[in-house]
N, C-alpha and C positions, 0 to 999 in steps of 0.2 A: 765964464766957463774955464775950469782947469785947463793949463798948458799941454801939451802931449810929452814935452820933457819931463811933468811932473810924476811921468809912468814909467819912466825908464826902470823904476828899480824890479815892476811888473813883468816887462819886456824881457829884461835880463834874467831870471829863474825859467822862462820859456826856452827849450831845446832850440826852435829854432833863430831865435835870437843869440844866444846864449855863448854862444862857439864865431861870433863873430867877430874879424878887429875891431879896435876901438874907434877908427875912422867910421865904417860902413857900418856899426852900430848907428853911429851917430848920424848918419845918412838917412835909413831908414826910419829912423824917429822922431827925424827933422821932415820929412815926407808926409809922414802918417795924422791922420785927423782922428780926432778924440769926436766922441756924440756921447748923448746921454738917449735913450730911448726908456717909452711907457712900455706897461704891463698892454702887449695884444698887438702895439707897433712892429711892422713889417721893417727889417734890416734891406734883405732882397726877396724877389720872386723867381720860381724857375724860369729862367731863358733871358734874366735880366742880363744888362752886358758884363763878361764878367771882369773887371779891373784889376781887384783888389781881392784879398785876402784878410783875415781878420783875427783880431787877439780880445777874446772875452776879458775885463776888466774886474766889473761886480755883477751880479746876478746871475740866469740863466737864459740861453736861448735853443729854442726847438728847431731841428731841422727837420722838414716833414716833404711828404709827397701826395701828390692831390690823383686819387684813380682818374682812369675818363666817367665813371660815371660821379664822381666828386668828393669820395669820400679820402678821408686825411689820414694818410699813413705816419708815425711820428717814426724817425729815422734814428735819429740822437738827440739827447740833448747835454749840449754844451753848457759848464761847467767852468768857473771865474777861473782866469790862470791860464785858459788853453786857448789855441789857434784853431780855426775851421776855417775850408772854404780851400786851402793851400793848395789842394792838388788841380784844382783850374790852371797853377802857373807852368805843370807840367804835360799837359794833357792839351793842351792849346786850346780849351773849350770858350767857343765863344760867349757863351751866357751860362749860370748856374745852374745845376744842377736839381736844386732842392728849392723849397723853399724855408727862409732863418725868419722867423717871431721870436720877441722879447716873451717869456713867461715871468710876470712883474717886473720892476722898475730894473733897468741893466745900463753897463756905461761897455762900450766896444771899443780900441784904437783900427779904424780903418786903414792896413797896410797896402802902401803902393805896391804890388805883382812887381810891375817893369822895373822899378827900382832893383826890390831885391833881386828877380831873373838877373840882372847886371852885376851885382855883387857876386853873385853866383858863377856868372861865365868869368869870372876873373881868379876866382877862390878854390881849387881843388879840395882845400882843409874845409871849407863851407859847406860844400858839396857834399861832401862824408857825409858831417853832421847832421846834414836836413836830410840826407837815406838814411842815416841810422834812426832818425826823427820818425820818420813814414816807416820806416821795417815794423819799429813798432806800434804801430797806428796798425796795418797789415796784419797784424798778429793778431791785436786786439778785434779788429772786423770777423776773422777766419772766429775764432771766439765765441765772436757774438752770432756769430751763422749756425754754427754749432749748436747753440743754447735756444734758437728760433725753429731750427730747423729739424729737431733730432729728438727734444724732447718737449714734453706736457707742459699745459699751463701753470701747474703746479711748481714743477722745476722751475719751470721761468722765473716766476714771482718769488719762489724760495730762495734763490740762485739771486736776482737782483737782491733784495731783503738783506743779505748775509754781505753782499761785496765787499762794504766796507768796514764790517766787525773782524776783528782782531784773532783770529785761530784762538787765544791766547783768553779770550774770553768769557766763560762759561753761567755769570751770570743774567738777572732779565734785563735786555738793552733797547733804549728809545732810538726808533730811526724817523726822524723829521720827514716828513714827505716837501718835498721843497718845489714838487708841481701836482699839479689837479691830479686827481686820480683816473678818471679819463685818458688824460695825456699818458700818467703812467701804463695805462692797459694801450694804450698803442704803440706805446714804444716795446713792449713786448708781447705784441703780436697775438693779445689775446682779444673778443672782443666785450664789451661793456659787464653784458650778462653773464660771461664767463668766467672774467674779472670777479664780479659780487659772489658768485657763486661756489668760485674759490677759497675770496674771503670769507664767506660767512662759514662755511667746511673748518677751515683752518683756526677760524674763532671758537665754532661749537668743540672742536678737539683740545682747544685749551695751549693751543700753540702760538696764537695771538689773541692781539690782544687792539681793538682798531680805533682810531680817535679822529677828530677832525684833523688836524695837521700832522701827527703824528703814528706812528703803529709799534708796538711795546712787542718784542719778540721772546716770550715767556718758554720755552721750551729749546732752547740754542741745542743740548746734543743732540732731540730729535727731525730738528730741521737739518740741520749740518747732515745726519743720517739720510736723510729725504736726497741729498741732492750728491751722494756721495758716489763715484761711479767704481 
């Protein structure tokens, strides 16, 4: 099994790593445990105790929430390169929040909480960093509340679809679908039937374009139009 030193260079492009000294870098890295997890492997569950904090490595993982009557809310999903789970070490919450699955093969560094908290009470320059780290985390939630809350499942899906194409773009662009489509319709808040019925609308218009892993987005100024406010 790789080293956890062998991630540092991962670590260090992370905000909240990124702003720390070279000592308490090296603390925190010296602390933290590498795993490899399967596709559908459970990281935590809500109200598990909560330790630690966590830096996505390769893959993706889902954070979701389960109703009382049991159905799976998908909350986020996390993306290689980024931290989740962090605001348990400000919140004093005893067990998490959510529940985190692997959506296929995914590798995590499990960060000690109490370690870094400790780096923290010592480091005012640290401190900044990891609120300017969360301010925009915060922005980005107000955002996505926004995009949930305000408008159609159209927008939603249009609005995801477009994220991360380039303004600058204008010809037909492949966007990988990198989780089930399912997950995708729960993560924004549309449900299954709605989802298809979206799709299949958006297809007959000639605006997409749908594949198994992929979805071909064939009309970029009219979509970009769709979700313009």
């Amino acid at each position: 099994m790789p080293k956890t030193s062998q991630f540092a260079d991962v670590m260090i492009k992370n905000p909240m790593f990124s702003g720390l000294p070279a000592e308490d870098f090296r603390k925190v890295s010296k602390s933290s445990v590498y795993m490899e997890m399967k596709s559908g492997d459970v990281l935590f569950r809500q109200q598990d105790p909560a330790n630690e904090f966590f830096l996505l490595v390769t893959g993706k993982i889902k954070l979701s929430l389960l109703s009382v009557e049991g159905t799976e809310k998908v909350v986020d999903i996390i993306n290689a390169g980024n931290t989740f789970a962090e605001a348990i070490m400000f919140r004093g919450m005893p067990g998490y929040p959510v529940n985190a699955e692997a959506v296929g093969d995914c590798s995590v560094l499990r960060i000690n909480a109490e370690v870094y908290k400790d780096i923290l009470r010592k480091s005012p320059e640290a401190c900044f960093m990891v609120m300017s780290r969360l301010s925009v985390r915060i922005h980005w939630l107000m955002t996505e509340l926004d995009r949930l809350s305000l408008h159609n499942a159209t927008y939603r899906l249009v609005s995801y679809l477009l994220e991360n194409v380039p303004k600058d773009v204008t010809e037909e662009t492949e966007i990988q679908l990198a989780i089930p489509k399912h997950v995708l319709a729960s993560r924004l808040s549309i449900t299954p039937e709605t989802f298809s019925r979206t799709i299949k609308r958006l297809v007959n218009e000639g605006k997409l374009e749908v594949h198994e892993s992929h979805i071909i987005l064939q009309d970029l100024e009219e979509l970009r139009r769709m979700i313009a406010v």
